[in-house]
C-alpha positions as CSV (number, residue, x, y, z in Angstrom):
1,X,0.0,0.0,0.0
2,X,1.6,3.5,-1.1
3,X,2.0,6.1,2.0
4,X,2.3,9.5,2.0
5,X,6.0,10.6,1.3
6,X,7.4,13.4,-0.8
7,X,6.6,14.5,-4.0
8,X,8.6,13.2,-6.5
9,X,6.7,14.0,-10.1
10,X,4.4,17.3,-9.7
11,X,2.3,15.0,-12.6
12,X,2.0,11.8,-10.2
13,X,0.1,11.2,-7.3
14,X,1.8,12.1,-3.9
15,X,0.2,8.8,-2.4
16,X,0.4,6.3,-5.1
17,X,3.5,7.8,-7.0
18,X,2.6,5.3,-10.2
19,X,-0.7,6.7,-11.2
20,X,0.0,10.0,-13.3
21,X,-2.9,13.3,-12.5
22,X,-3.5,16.2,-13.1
23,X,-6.1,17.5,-10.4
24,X,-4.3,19.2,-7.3
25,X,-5.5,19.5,-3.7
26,X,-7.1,22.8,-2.9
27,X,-5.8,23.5,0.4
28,X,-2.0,22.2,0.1
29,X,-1.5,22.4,-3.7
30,X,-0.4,18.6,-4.2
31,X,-0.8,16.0,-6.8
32,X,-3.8,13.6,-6.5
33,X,-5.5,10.6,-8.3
34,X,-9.1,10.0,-8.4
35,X,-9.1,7.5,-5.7
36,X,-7.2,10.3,-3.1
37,X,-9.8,12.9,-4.1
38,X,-12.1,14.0,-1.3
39,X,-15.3,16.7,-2.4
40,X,-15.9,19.1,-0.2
41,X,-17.9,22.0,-0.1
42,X,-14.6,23.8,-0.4
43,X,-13.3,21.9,-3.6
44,X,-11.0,18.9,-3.8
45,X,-8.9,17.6,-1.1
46,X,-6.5,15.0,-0.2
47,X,-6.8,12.3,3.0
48,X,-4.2,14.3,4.4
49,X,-5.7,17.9,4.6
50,X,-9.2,16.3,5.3
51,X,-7.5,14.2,9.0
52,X,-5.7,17.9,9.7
53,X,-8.9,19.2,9.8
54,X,-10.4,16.4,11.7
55,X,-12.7,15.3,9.4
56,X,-13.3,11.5,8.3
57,X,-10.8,9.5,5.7
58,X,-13.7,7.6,4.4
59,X,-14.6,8.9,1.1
60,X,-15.9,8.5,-1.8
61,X,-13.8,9.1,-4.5
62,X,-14.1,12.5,-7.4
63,X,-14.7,10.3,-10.1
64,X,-17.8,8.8,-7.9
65,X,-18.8,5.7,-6.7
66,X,-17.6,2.3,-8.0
67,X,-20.2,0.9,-10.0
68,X,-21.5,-2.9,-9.1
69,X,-19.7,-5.0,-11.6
70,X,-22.3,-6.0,-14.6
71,X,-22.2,-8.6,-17.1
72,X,-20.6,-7.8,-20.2
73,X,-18.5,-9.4,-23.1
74,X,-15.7,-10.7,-22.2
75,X,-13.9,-9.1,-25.3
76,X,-15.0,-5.8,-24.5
77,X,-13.6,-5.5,-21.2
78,X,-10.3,-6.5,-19.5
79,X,-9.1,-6.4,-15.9
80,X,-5.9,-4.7,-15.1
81,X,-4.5,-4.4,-11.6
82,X,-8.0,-4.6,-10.4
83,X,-9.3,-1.7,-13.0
84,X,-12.0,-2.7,-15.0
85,X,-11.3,-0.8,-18.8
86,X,-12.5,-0.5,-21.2
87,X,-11.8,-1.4,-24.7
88,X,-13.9,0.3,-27.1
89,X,-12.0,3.3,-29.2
90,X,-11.3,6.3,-27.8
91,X,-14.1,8.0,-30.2
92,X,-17.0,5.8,-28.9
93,X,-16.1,6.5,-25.4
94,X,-16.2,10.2,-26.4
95,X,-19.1,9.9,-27.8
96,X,-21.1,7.7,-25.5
97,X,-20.1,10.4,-22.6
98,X,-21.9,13.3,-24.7
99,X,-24.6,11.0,-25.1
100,X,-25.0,9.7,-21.5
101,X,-22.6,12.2,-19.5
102,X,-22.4,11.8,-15.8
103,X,-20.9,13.3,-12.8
104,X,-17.7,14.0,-14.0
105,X,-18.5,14.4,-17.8
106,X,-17.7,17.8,-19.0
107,X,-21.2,18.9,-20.3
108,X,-20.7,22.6,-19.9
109,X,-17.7,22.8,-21.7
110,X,-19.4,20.7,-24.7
111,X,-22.5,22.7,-24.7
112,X,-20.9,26.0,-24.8
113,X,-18.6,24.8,-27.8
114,X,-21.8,23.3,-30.0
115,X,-23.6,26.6,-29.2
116,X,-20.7,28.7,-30.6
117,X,-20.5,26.1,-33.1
118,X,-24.0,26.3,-34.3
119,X,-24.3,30.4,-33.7
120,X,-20.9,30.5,-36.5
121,X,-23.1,28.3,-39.2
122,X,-26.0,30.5,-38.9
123,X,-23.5,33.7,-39.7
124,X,-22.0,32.1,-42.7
125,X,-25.3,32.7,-44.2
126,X,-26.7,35.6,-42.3
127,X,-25.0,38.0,-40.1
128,X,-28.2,39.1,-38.0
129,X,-28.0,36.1,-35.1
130,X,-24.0,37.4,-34.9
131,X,-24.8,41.2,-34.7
132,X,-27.4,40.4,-31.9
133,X,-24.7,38.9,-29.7
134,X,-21.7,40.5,-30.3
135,X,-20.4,43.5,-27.9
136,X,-20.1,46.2,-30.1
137,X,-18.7,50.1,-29.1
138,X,-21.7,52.2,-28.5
139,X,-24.1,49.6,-27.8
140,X,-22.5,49.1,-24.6
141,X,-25.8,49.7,-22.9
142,X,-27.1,46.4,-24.5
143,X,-25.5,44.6,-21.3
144,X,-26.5,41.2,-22.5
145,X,-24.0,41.7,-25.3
146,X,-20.9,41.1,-22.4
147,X,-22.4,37.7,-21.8
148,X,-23.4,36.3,-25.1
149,X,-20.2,37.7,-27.3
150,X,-18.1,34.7,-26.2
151,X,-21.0,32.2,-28.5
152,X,-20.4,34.8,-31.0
153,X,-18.7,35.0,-34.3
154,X,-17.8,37.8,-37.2
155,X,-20.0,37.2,-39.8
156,X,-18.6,36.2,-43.0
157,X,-16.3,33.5,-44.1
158,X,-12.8,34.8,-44.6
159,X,-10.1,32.5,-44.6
160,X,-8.4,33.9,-41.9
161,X,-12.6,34.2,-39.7
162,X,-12.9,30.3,-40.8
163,X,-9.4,29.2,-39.3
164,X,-9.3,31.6,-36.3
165,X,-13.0,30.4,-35.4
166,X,-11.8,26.6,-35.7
167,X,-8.6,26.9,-33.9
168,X,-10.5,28.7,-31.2
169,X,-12.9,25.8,-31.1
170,X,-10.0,23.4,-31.0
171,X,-7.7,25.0,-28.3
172,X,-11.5,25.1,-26.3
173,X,-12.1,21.3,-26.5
174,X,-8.4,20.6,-25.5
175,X,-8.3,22.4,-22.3
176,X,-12.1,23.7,-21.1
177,X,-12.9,19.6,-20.2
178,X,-9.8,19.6,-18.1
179,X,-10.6,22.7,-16.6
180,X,-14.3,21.7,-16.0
181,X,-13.4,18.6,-14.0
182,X,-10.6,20.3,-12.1
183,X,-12.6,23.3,-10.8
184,X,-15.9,21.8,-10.7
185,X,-18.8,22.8,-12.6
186,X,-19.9,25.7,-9.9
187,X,-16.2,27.3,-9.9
188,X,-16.1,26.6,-13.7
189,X,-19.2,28.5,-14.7
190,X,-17.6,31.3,-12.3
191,X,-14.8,31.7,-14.5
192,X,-16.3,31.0,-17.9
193,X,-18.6,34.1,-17.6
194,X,-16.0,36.3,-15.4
195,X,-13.8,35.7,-18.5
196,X,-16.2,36.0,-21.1
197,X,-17.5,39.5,-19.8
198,X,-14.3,40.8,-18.8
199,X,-12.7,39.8,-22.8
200,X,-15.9,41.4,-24.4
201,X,-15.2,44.8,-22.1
202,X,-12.0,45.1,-22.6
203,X,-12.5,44.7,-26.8
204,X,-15.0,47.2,-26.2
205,X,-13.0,49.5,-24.0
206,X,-10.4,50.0,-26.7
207,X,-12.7,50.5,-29.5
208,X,-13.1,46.6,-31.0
209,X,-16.5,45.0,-31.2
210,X,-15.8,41.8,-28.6
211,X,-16.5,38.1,-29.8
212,X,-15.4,34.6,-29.7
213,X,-13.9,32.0,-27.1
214,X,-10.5,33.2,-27.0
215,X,-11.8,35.3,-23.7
216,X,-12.4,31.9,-21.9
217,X,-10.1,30.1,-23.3
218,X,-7.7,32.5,-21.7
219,X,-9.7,33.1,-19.0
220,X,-9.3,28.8,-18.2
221,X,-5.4,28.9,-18.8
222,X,-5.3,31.9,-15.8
223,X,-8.0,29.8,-13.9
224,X,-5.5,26.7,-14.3
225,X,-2.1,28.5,-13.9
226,X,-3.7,29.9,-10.3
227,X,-4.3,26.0,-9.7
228,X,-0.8,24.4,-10.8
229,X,1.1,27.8,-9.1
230,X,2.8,25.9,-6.4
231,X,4.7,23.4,-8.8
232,X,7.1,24.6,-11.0
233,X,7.4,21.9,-13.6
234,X,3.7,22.5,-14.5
235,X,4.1,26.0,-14.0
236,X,6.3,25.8,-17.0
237,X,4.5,23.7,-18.8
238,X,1.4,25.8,-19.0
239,X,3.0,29.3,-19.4
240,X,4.9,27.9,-22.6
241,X,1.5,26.8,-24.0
242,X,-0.3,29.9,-23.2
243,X,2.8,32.1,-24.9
244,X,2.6,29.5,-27.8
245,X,-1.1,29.9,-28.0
246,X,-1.2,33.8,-27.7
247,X,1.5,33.8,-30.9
248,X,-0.7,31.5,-33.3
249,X,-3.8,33.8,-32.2
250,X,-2.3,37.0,-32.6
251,X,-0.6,36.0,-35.9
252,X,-4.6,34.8,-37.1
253,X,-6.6,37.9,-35.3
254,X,-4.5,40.8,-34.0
255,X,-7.1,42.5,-33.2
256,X,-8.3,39.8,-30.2
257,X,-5.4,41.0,-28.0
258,X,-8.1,43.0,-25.9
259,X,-10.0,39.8,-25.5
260,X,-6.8,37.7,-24.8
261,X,-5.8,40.6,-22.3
262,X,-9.6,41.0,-20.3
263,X,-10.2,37.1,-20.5
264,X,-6.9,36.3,-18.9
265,X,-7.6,39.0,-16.2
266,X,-11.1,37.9,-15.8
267,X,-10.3,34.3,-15.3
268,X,-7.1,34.6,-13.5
269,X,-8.9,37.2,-11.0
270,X,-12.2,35.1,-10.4
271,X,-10.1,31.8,-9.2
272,X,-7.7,33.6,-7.3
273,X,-10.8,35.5,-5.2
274,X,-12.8,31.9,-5.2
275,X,-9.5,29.9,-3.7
276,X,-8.9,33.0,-1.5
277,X,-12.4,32.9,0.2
278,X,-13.0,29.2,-0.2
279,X,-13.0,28.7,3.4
280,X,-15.6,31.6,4.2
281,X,-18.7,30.7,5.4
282,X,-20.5,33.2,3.1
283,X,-20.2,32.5,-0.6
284,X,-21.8,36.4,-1.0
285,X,-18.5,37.5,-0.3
286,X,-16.3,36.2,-3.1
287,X,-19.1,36.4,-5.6
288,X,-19.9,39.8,-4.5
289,X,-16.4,40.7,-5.5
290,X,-16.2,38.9,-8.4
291,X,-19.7,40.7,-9.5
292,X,-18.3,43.9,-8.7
293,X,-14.9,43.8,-10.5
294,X,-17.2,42.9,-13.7
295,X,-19.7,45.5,-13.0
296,X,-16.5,48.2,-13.3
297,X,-15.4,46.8,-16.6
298,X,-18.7,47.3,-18.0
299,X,-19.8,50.6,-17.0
300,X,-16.4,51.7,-18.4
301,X,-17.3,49.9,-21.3
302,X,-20.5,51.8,-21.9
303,X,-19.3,55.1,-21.0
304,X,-16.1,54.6,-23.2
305,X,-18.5,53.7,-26.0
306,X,-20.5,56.9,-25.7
307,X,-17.8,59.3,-25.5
């Protein structure tokens, strides 16, 4: 049985130091697998932080109860090490998790991706649904604009619209899921729409109508980086791939630095504030702050717009 000893891999478990993960504890900032993640009220935590503060080391693990075994085919499924897996390809497991998605399934992060995907294929033949949801200068006072422009698109289909839009959607699918399950759907909803609104006021503030993902997107790699802070190697990792990121969307859309810029402030700020209160009793406090912060952005927003 593996004990607690120190870290050796920031990417492995600190308890069972051959199962590779990605989720960190809340309170001390260390590696865990599913089977060491405790939820709390507060977020994630390991066995450890949950006996220092005296609660009980009988859990039930993140990714939720066992199942009770049920027939199936022998030639579908294998044991391994006491895991049951399973063998189907890597597509039908994708799929059969949109289909039927459970706890841990990342349904917000799919939905939000179809809609944007289904709101672009409207404006390649009419730009109306588009001009209804994008944040444009001097129709700042249309507030609903901050929140929808993220499902937005620019109309049209450019070369450069058509591969920004579907890198966008691509860079959103690789890391929004990850995101989802790490934060939790509550905390993840937080920072999609602190992100969101804060990359739509910020386009807005310097004079560019604000629209597409690249606000969350960033918003989720400053939500993450606050998350994976305390190790280094992972630090790294993800500061590389934002810098990387940033390049290709520049190079595609210069004019989204605004976006990039508020998302990443949005994001970054709301996890910080939700990690930094996530012991208070009161969740009016953090959310308060968080509502706040955004209400600023936008009221310069509109004023900027009318000037």
């Amino acid at each position: 049985m593996s004990g607690v000893g120190p870290e050796v891999d920031a990417s492995v478990c600190y308890r069972h130091p051959d199962r590779t993960s990605w989720t960190l504890c809340e309170r001390c900032g260390r590696t865990i697998c599913p089977e060491c993640q405790i939820l709390t009220p507060q977020g994630v935590r390991c066995p450890t932080c949950i006996e220092e503060l005296g609660g009980s080391v009988q859990w039930t693990p993140a990714s939720g109860p066992r199942p009770a075994p049920k027939p199936v085919k022998r030639k579908r499924v294998r044991v391994r090490s006491g895991a049951v897996l399973d063998d189907r390809p890597a597509w039908q497991r994708v799929a059969l998790g949109m289909l039927r998605p459970g706890d841990e399934s990342p349904v917000i992060s799919w939905a939000t991706a179809a809609i944007a995907t289904a709101v672009w294929l409207v404006g390649l033949f009419t730009p109306v649904l588009s001009l209804w949801l994008v944040a444009l200068p001097g129709l700042g006072w249309q507030v609903w604009r901050f929140v929808t422009a993220s499902i937005a698109s620019a109309p049209g289909a450019s070369l450069a619209g058509v591969l920004s839009f579907v890198l966008s959607v691509l860079v959103f699918l690789l890391t929004a899921p990850l995101a989802e399950r790490q934060l939790g759907r509550r905390r993840f909803v937080v920072v999609l729409l602190a992100a969101g609104i804060a990359g739509a006021a910020a386009a807005v503030i310097v004079g560019y109508p604000g629209y597409g993902l690249y606000g969350i997107i960033y918003g989720l790699f400053g939500a993450t980086l606050i998350q994976v802070w305390s190790s280094p190697g992972l630090r790294t990792q993800l500061l590389v791939m934002i810098g990387v990121y940033v390049l290709i969307t520049l190079i595609l859309s210069p004019a989204l630095l605004p976006a990039i810029v508020g998302g990443i402030l949005g994001g970054t700020g709301a996890a910080f504030i939700e990690r930094r209160f996530e012991e208070h009793r009161s969740r009016r406090v953090p959310y308060g702050l968080i509502a706040g912060g955004l209400a600023v952005l936008v009221v310069i927003a509109i004023v900027r717009g009318l000037l």
